[in-house]
C-alpha positions as CSV (number, residue, x, y, z in Angstrom):
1,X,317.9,203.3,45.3
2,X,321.2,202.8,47.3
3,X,322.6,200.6,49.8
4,X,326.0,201.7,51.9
5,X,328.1,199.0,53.4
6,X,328.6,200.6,57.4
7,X,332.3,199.8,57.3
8,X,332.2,201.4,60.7
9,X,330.9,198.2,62.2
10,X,333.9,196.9,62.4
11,X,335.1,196.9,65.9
12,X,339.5,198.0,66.1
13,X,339.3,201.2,64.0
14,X,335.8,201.5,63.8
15,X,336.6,201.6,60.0
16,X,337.1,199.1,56.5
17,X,340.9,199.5,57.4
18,X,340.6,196.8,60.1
19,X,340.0,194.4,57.2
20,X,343.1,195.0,55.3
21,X,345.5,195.1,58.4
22,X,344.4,191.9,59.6
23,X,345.0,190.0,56.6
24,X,348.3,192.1,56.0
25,X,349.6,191.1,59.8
26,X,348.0,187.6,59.5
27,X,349.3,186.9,56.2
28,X,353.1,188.6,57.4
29,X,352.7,186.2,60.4
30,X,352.5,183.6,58.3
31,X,355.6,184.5,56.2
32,X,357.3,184.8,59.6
33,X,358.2,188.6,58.6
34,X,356.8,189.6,62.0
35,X,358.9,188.1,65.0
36,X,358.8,190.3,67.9
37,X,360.0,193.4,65.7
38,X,358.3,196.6,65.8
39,X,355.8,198.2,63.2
40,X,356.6,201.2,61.1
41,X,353.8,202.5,59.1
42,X,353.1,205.7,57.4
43,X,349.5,206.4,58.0
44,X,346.4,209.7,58.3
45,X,344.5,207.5,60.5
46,X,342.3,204.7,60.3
47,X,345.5,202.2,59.0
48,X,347.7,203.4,62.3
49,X,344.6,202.8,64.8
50,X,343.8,199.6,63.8
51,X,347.5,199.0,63.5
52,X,347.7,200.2,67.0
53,X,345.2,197.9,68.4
54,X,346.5,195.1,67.3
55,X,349.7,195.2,67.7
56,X,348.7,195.8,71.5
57,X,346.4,192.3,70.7
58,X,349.8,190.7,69.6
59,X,352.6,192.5,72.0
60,X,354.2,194.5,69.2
61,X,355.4,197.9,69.7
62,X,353.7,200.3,66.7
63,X,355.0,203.8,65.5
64,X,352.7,205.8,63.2
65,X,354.4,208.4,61.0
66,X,351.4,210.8,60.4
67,X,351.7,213.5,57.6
68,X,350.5,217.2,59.0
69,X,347.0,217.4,57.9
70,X,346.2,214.4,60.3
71,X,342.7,215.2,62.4
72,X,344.0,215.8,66.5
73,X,341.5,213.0,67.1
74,X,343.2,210.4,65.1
75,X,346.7,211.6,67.0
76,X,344.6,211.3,70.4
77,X,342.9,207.7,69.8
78,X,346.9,206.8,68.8
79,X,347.9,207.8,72.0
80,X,345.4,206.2,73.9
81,X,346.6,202.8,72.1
82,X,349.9,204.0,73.3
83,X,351.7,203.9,69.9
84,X,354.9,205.6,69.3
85,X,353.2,208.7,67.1
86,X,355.7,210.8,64.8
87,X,354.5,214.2,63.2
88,X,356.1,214.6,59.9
89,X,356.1,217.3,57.4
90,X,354.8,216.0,54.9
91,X,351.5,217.4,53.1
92,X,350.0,214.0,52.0
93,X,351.1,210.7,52.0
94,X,353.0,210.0,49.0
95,X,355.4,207.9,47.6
96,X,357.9,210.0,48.7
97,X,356.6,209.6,52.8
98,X,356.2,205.8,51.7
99,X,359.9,205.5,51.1
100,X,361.0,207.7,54.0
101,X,358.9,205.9,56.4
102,X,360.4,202.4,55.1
103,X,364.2,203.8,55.4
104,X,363.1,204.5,58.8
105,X,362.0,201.1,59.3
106,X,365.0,199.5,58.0
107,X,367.1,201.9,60.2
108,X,365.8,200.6,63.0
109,X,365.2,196.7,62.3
110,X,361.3,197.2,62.6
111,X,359.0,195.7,60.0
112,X,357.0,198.1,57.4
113,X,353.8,196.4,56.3
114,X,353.5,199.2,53.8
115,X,350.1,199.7,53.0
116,X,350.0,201.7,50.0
117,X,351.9,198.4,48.0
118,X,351.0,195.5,50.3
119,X,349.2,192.7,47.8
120,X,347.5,191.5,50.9
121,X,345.4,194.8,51.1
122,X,344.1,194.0,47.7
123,X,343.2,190.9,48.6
124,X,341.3,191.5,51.4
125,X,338.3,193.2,50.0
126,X,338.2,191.6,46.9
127,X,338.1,188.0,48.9
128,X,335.9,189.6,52.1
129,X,334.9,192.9,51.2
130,X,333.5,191.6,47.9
131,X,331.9,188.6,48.7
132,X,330.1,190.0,51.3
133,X,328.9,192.5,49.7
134,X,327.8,190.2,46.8
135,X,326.1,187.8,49.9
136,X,324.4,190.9,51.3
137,X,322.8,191.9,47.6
138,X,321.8,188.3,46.8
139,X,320.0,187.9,50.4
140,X,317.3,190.5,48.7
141,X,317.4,189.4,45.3
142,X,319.5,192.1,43.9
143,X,323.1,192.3,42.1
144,X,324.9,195.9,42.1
145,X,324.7,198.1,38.9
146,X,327.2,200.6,40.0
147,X,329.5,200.8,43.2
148,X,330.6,204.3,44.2
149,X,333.8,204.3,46.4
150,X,336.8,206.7,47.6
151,X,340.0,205.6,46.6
152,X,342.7,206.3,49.0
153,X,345.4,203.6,49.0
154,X,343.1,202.2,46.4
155,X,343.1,198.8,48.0
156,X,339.3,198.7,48.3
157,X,338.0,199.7,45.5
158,X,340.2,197.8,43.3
159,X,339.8,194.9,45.1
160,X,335.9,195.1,45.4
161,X,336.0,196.2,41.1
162,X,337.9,193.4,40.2
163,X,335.7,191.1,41.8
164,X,332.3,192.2,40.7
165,X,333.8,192.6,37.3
166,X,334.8,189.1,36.5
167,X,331.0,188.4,37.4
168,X,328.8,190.9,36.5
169,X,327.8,194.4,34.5
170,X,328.9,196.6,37.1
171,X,330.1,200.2,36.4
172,X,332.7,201.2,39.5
173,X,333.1,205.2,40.0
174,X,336.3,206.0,42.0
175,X,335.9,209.2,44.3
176,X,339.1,211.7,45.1
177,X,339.3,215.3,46.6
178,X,339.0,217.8,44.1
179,X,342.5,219.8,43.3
180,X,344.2,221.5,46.2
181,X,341.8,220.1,48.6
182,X,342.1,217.5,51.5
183,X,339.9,215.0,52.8
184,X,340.9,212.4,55.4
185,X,341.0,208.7,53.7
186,X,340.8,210.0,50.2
187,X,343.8,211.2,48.0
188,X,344.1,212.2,44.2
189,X,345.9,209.8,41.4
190,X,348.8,212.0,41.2
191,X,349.8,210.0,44.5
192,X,349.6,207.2,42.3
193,X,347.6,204.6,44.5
194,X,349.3,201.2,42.8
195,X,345.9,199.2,42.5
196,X,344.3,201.8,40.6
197,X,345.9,201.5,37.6
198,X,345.8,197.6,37.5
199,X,341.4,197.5,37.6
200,X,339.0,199.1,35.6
201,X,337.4,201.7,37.2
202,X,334.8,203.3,34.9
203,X,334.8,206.9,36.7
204,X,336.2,209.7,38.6
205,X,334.2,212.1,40.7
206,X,336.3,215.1,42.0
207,X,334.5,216.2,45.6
208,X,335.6,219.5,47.6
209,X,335.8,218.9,50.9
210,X,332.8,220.9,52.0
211,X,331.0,218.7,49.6
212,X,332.2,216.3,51.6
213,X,331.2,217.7,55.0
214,X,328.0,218.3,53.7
215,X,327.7,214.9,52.3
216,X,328.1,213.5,56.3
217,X,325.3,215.9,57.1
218,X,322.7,214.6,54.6
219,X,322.7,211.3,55.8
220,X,323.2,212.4,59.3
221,X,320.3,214.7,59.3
222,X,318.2,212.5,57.0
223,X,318.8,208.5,57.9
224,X,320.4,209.0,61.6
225,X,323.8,208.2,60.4
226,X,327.4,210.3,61.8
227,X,329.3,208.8,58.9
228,X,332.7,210.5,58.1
229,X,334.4,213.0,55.0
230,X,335.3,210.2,52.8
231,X,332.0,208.5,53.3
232,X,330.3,212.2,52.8
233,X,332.2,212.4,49.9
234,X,330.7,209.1,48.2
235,X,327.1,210.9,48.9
236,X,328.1,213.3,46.9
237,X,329.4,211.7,44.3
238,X,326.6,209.5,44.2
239,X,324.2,212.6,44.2
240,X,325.9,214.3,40.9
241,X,326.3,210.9,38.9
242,X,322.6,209.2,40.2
243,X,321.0,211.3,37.3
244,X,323.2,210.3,34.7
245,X,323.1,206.6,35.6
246,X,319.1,206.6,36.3
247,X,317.1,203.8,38.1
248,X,319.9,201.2,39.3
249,X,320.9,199.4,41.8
250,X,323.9,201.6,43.9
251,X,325.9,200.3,46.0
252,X,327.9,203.2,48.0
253,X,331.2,202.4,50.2
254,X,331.3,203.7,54.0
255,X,334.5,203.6,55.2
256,X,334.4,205.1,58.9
257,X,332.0,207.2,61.1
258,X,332.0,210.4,62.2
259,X,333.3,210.9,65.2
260,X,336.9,211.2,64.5
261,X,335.8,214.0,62.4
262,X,334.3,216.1,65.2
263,X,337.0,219.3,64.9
264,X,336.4,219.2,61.1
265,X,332.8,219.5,61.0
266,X,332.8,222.1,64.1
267,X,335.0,224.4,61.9
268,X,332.3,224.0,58.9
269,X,329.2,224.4,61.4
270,X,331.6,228.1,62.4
271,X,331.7,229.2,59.0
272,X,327.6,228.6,58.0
């Protein structure tokens, strides 16, 4: 049996990203980093429309540096938010965007919360994400055996791993797009997402992106649910290791829905 945390409940990006930018601009707040500057951040989506919204919340100006592959919805729901939105040519986010996007920043005195090496993305899943999830699992007298996430900046499922593994057996499999393929939110180690390699995470599941795709249409078509590619992607992973593992207790992240995924899964729905 499995149980998915709906990340897409929450209410800015419609995505888990809202936790991490909150705490990064709460906690840079706090620091007094953030006064009245502007926001640079490199970003394929959910990070820059959560960004977006509140930075309109809080009267900062936001630019998003997006690399090409980003969906049109994500640039449209950017627009709408009115941020500053800058096309690059860059494949994937890597640490080579991530230091071009923070001369940028320095260039023009604005602040770069840098997701991709921001402690304080770390910290908010494995103080929030975790613990609710460990809440959630106690409420029906259950503790998770194995957690199946995709790791993108890796702040989630490194922060969620380390937590569960200072208190319990848990086995944590890590999801990333098979080689030479994209999918939205997920990205492979060779972009060397920095909390990775500071947890233990037990697994690696490679997933193509039609695997993906057809990952959102299992659930979509069996429980009701538009959930989007990196969430499909977790399906699947979940569907190739579940055998393996046997009867446990699964606990499967959800990072966003759907809907931003709309061109994607039209272009898939072309081709079958």
């Amino acid at each position: 049996m499995y149980f998915a945390k709906l990340e897409f409940f929450n209410p800015f990006s419609r995505s888990i990203k809202d936790r991490a930018v909150f705490n990064m601009l709460m906690k840079a707040i706090e620091r007094g980093d953030i006064n009245g500057t502007a926001l640079f951040e490199a970003t394929s989506g959910n990070v820059g429309i959560s960004l977006a919204a509140l930075s309109n919340v809080l009267g900062i100006e936001f630019r998003a540096y997006l690399p090409k592959p980003t969906p049109k919805a994500t640039q449209v729901l950017l627009k709408v938010l009115g941020a500053d939105v800058v096309m690059t040519d860059f494949e994937t986010i890597d640490p080579t965007m991530v230091r071009f996007v923070q001369e940028e920043a320095r260039k023009a005195g604005a602040m770069n919360l840098n997701q991709f090496e921001n402690n304080d993305n770390f910290d908010a899943h494995y103080r929030f994400t975790a613990g609710e999830i460990e809440e959630q699992l106690r409420s029906i007298g259950k503790t998770p055996d194995v957690i199946i996430a995709g790791i993108g900046t890796s702040g989630h499922i490194a922060g969620i791993a380390s937590y569960f593994k200072e208190r319990y057996d848990t086995t944590v499999v890590g999801v990333v797009p098979a080689r030479g393929e994209k999918i939205p939110g997920i990205k492979r180690l060779e972009t060397k997402p920095k909390w990775y390699f500071q947890v233990d995470i037990d697994r690696i599941v490679e997933i193509t992106r039609n695997e993906a795709i057809e990952g959102a249409f299992s659930v979509a078509r069996r429980d009701g649910l538009l959930i989007g590619l990196s969430s499909g992607a977790v399906v699947k992973a979940y569907e190739k290791i579940s055998s393996e593992f046997g009867e446990k207790t699964y606990v499967l992240i959800f990072p966003d829905d759907g809907f931003k995924y709309v061109e994607v899964f039209e272009s898939y729905l072309g081709m079958i």
